[in-house]
C-alpha positions in Angstrom: 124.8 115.4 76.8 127.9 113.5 78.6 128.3 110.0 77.3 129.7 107.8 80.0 130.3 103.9 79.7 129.2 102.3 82.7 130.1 98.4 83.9 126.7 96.1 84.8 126.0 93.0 86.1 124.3 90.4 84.1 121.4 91.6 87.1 121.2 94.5 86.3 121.4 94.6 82.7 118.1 92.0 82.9 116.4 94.5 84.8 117.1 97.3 82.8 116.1 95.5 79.9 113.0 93.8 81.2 112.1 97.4 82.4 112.9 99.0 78.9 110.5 96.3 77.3 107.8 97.5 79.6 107.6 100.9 79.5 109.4 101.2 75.9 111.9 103.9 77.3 115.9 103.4 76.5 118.2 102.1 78.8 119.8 105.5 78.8 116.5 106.7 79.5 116.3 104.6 83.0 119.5 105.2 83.8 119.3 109.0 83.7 116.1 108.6 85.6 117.2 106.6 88.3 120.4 108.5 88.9 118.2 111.9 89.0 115.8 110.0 91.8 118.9 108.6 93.9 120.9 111.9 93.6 119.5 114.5 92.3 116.2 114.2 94.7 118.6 115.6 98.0 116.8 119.2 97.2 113.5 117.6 97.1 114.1 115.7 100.8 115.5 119.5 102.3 112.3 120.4 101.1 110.0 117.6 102.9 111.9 117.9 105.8 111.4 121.7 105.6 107.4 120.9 105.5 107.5 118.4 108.3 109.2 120.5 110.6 106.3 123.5 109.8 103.4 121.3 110.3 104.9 120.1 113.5 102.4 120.9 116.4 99.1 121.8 114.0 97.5 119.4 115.8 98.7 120.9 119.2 95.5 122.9 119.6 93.2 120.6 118.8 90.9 119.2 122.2 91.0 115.8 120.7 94.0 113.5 119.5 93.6 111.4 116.4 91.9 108.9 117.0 89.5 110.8 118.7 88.9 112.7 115.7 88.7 109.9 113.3 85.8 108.2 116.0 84.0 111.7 115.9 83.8 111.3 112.1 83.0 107.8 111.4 81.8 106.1 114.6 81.8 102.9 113.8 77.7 102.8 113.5 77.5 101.8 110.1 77.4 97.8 110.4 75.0 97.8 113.4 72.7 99.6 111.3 73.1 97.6 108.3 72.5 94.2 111.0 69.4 95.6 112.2 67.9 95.9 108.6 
């Protein structure tokens, strides 16, 4: 491991150590974590976008659109028959 000294506000420190309190992980810890989520996640995005991009159109065939759908499954029924009881 790389140790690197780093410059904080007086912010950020009191979030990192407010967050350190909480969860009882170093402030090394968080700091490793968050810079793995901000940077480290750009392979994880490729991959969304990948999935997003092959599940356009799956509804294309479909005789119905969403809403539609949803009405077909849960029709809205359910408090006029609790009323009438």
């Amino acid at each position: 491991m790389l140790r690197t000294q780093i410059s904080l506000t007086s912010e950020e420190r009191r979030l990192l150590d407010v967050e350190s309190a909480r969860t009882g992980r170093s402030i090394s810890a968080l700091i490793r974590d968050a810079v793995s989520q901000v940077y480290g996640s750009r392979r994880e995005a490729d991959d969304d976008l990948r999935a997003i991009d092959a599940a356009l159109g799956a509804w294309g065939e479909r005789d119905v659109d969403g809403e539609g759908y949803v009405e077909r499954l849960r029709p809205g029924t359910r408090l006029d028959e609790a009323g009438a009881r």
